[in-house]
Structures are given as structure tokens and as C-alpha cells.
N, C-alpha and C positions, 0 to 999 in steps of 0.2 A: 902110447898114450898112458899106458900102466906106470911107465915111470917116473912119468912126469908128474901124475897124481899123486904119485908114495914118495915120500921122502926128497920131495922135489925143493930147491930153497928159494923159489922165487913166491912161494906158499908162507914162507916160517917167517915168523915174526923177530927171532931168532937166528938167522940163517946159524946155520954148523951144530947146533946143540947135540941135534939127531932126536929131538924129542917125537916121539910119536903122533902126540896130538896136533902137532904142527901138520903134518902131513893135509892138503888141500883139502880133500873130501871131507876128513874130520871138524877141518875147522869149518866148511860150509856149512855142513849138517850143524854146527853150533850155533854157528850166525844163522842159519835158516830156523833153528828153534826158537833162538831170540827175539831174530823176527815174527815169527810166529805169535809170540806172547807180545812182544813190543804192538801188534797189530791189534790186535785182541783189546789193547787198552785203548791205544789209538783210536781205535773202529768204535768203541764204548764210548769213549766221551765224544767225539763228532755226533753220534747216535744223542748224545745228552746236549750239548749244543744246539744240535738240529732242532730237538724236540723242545727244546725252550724258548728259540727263535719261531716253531709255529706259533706255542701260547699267545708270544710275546704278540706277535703279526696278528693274528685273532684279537688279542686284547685290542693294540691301536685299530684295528679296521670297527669294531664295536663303536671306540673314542671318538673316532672319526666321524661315524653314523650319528651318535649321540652329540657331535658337536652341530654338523650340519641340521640335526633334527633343530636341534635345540636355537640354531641360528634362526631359520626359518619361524618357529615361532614365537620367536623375540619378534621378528620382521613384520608376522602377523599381528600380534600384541597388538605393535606402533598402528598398524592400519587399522586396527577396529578402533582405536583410543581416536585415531582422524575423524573416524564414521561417528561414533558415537558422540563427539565436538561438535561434529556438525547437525545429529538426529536430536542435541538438545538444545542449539541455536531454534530451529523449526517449534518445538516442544517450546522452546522458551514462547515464539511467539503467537501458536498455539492460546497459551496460560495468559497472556497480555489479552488476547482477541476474545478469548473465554470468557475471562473476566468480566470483559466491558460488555458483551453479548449478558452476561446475566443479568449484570446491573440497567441494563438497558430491558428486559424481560420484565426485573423487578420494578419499573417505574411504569412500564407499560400497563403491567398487573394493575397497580394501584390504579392508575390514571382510569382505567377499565372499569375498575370496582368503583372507582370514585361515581364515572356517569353512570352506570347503573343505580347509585344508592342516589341520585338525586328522584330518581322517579319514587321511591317508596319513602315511607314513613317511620322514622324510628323514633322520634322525638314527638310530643304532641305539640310543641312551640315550633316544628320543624316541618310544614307536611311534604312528603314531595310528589312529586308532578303530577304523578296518578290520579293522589286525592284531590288536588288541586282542582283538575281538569271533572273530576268527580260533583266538586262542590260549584266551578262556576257551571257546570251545566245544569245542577241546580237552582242557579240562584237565577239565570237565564228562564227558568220555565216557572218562576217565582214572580216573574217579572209583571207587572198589572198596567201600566201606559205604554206597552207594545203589543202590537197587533199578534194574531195566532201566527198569518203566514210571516211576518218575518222572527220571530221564536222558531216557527221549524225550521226556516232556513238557517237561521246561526245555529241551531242543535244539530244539524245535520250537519252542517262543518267542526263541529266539537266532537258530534260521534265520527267521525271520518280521523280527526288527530287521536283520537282515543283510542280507535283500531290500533294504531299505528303504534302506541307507546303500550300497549299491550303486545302487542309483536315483540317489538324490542326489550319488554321483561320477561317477556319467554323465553327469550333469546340465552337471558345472562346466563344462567346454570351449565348452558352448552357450552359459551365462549370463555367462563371464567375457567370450563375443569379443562380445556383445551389449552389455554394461558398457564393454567397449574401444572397442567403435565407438563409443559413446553420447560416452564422454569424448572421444574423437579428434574427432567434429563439435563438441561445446562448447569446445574448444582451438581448432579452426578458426574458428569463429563470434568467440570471443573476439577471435582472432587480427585476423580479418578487419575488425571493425568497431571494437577497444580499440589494441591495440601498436600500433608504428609505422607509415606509409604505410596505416592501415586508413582505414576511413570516417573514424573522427575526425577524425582528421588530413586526410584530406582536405577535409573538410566547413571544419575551421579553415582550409584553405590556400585556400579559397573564398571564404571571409568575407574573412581578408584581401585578397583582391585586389578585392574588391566596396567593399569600408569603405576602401579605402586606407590600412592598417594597416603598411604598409612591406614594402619588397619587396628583393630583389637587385637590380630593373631603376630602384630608389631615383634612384640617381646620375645615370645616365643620361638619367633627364625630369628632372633638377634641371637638368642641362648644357641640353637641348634647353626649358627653360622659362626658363632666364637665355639664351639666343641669340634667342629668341625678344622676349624684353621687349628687350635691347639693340638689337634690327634695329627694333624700334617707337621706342624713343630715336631711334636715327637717322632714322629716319623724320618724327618730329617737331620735330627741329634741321633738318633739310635737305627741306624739302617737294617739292623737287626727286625725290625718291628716293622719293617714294609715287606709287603707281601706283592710280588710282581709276577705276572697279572693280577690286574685284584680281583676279589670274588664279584662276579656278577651279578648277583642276585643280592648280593649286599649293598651295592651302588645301585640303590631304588631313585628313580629321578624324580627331584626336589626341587624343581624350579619354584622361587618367587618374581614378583612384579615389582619393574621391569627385569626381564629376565636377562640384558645385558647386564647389568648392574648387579644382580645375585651372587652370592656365595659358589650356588653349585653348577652356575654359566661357569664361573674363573675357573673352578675346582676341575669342571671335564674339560677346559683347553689346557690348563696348565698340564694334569693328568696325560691328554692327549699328545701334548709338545714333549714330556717326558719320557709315554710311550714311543714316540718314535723315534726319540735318539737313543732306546734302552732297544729297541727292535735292530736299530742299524745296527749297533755295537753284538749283539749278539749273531747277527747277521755277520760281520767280519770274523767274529768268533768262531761260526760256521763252518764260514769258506777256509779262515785259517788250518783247521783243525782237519778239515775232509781235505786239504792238501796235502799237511802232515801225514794223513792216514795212507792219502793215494801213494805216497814216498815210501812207505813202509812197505805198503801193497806189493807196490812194483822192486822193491829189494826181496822182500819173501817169494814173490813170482820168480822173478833172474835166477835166486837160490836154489829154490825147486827144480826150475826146469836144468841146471847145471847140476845138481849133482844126480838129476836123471839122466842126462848127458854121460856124465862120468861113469855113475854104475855100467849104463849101458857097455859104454867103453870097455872098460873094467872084466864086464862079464863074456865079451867078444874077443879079449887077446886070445 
């Protein structure tokens, strides 16, 4: 076995020179060094691969989460923008039913106040009912060619409707503030739910900002949705200036309405679609590289165990 080791020429690269370092063992121990360090790098970058391929796999599963969140309530969006279509048809006709209910309170009112005011007196060319009824009972017990008992008998039917329209002006104060309140809550209720800043309007100022129907803060995401596509421009002229993964806590989520239609819907699918062909390709990266390494491995291991082999030999002739 000694001999075959030392100066053997099925080893030499050379055959015949008689160079020493030709000799088998020499050269393994060389290639086992190399290997050694060849592995070392090998083993570093798979190690650096790898660790770039989790980021990467982390960042799309985030993208991913953030797409689907973001799907869903777009999805949402649309359903409430249905409900509330339909909770202002209702509301609309509410506001129609409202209306006529007050206008119909307010003629009732009158009408109210009307017969009441015919029983008093506000006018002296005007009198009403009361004094009326006041004065023919007078003018009845004024009377001088009718007899006493038939005077008491018409007085006694004058005071009998008399009672009666005194009733009924005692009545007003109760029934007008019962009519006033009535119309003061259907004024209110109108108020609250028809005119201005009431439910309609609020209900409408709901919609729009669910439907993305335009808003005051219009401009605003126009400017932050053109800085947005420009830093992507840059981003794609100079790949130097993309950062892969990106910082998470700098991608704070900006949805507008509708949120399919937004800047930062497009932004986390496109982002998301990129992440995962930037994920695969690191991923073959990976696998390439931890194969290289395994190839490396397994020549440094063969080496090893051979020229333990060898010595052994070696130290046994």
C-alpha cells in the first residue's frame, strides 16, 4: 500500500517527473485543503441565498396577506355602498312621507285654530260664537210679547249649547299645544333626517367616501398616488434604489375608495406578483447553490476519509 501511495504514477499529473508533490497523499491533502476552503465559500453563500430566500418568502407571505386583506375589503366596500343604496331609497321615502305628514299637521293646525277662533272675539265688527250666544240670550230674556215659561224654556236650551261651547274653548289650549307638539316633533324628524347635515346627507356623504365618488382630500391622494408611481419609475430605471424586501413598516396601508381602483390596491399586487417571482428565483438560487455546496461536501468528505485511509495504511506497513 506504501508504494502505491509514494511515487506511484497513476497519482502524477505528470507521470515520470519524479516530482514529489505528485505523490498521492500530497496531492489529496492539497485538493482536501482546497476543498476545504472551496466549501467554506460554497457553504457562505448557500448560507446567504438561503437567508435572502427566507426574507424574500416572508416579505411575499406579508404581500399575500395584504393582498387578500385588502381584497376582502374592497369586497366589503362594494356591500356596504349596496346597503346604503338601498338604506337611502327607504330614507328617501321616509323624507317624501315626512313631508306630506307635516304639511298635512300644518293645515290640520290651522284648520284647528280656525274653529276655535270662531267662538271668541277679536274683532268688535267680528264677535264670535260665545258672545253671540251671550247676547241672544239676552235679547231672548229682553223679550216683552212672550210669555215667562216659554223664555225659560228657549233660555234653557241656549244655556244647554252654552255649556257646550264653553267645553269646547276649554278644550283649545289642550288640543292646540298637543297639535304644536305633534308638528314641532314632525319638523324635527323632517329636519333630522331630510334638510341639511340630517341622515340623508349624511348617509350620501357615506356613500361617497365608500364608492370613491370624490372628495376634498381628492388632490391630495392624486399628489401621493403620482409620488408614489414616480419613486416606482425610479425604482425601475435604477434597481440600485430598490430595496428587496421592503421595509415593512414603511409600506403603512393607504387604501382609497374604491379600493380596487387605488394606487395602493395596484401597488400591493403588482409588489406582491414581483415578490413571488423574486422569492422563486432566489429559491432556485438556493437550491442551486446548496447543491454546489453538497458537491463540495461530499469531495472534502471522499478526501478526508482517503487520506485517513492512506495514513492509516501508511502507519501499518
Amino acid at each position: 500500500m506504501g508504494k502505491f501511495m509514494i511515487n506511484n504514477a497513476c497519482c502524477k499529473d505528470d507521470p515520470g517527473n519524479g516530482d514529489p508533490e505528485n505523490d498521492c497523499l500530497d496531492k489529496w491533502k492539497k485538493e482536501h485543503e482546497k476543498a476545504c476552503n472551496d466549501y467554506k465559500k460554497a457553504a457562505a453563500q448557500t448560507e446567504k441565498f438561503r437567508e435572502e430566500y427566507i426574507n424574500s418568502l416572508n416579505w411575499e407571505t406579508k404581500l399575500e396577506n395584504w393582498d387578500r386583506l385588502i381584497t376582502e375589503a374592497d369586497k366589503k366596500s362594494k356591500d356596504i355602498v349596496t346597503q346604503l343604496d338601498f338604506l337611502l331609497e327607504q330614507v328617501k321615502i321616509v323624507c317624501e312621507k315626512s313631508k306630506c305628514t307635516t304639511e298635512a299637521l300644518e293645515k290640520l293646525t290651522c284648520l284647528v285654530k280656525t274653529i276655535f277662533d270662531c267662538f271668541f272675539t277679536f274683532d268688535e265688527n267680528k264677535e264670535g260664537l260665545k258672545d253671540k250666544i251671550t247676547a241672544f240670550k239676552k235679547a231672548v230674556e229682553c223679550l216683552q210679547n212672550v210669555s215667562d215659561e216659554d223664555k225659560a224654556e228657549v233660555i234653557k236650551c241656549i244655556e244647554a249649547y252654552e255649556e257646550k261651547i264653553v267645553l269646547v274653548c276649554e278644550m283649545q289650549d289642550a288640543i292646540l299645544e298637543k297639535l304644536l307638539e305633534t308638528l314641532k316633533c314632525a319638523h324635527l324628524l323632517y329636519a333630522a333626517i331630510c334638510k341639511e347635515d340630517g341622515l340623508e346627507d349624511k348617509l350620501k356623504g357615506i356613500r361617497e367616501d365608500f364608492n370613491g365618488d370624490g372628495s376634498e382630500d381628492d388632490e391630495h391622494c392624486d399628489d401621493d398616488e403620482d409620488q408614489g408611481e414616480n419613486e416606482e419609475e425610479q425604482n425601475e430605471n435604477d434597481p440600485d434604489k430598490y430595496k428587496y424586501p421592503c421595509d415593512d413598516k414603511k409600506a403603512k396601508p393607504i387604501p382609497t375608495f374604491p379600493i380596487s381602483s387605488s394606487w395602493y390596491y395596484k401597488k400591493v399586487r403588482k409588489d406582491y406578483e414581483t415578490a413571488t417571482e423574486k422569492t422563486e428565483s432566489l429559491k432556485e438560487d438556493w437550491i442551486n447553490s446548496k447543491k454546489e455546496s453538497d458537491t463540495i461536501l461530499s469531495k472534502k468528505t471522499s478526501l478526508a476519509e482517503a487520506i485517513k485511509a492512506a495514513e492509516a495504511a501508511e502507519s501499518g506497513k
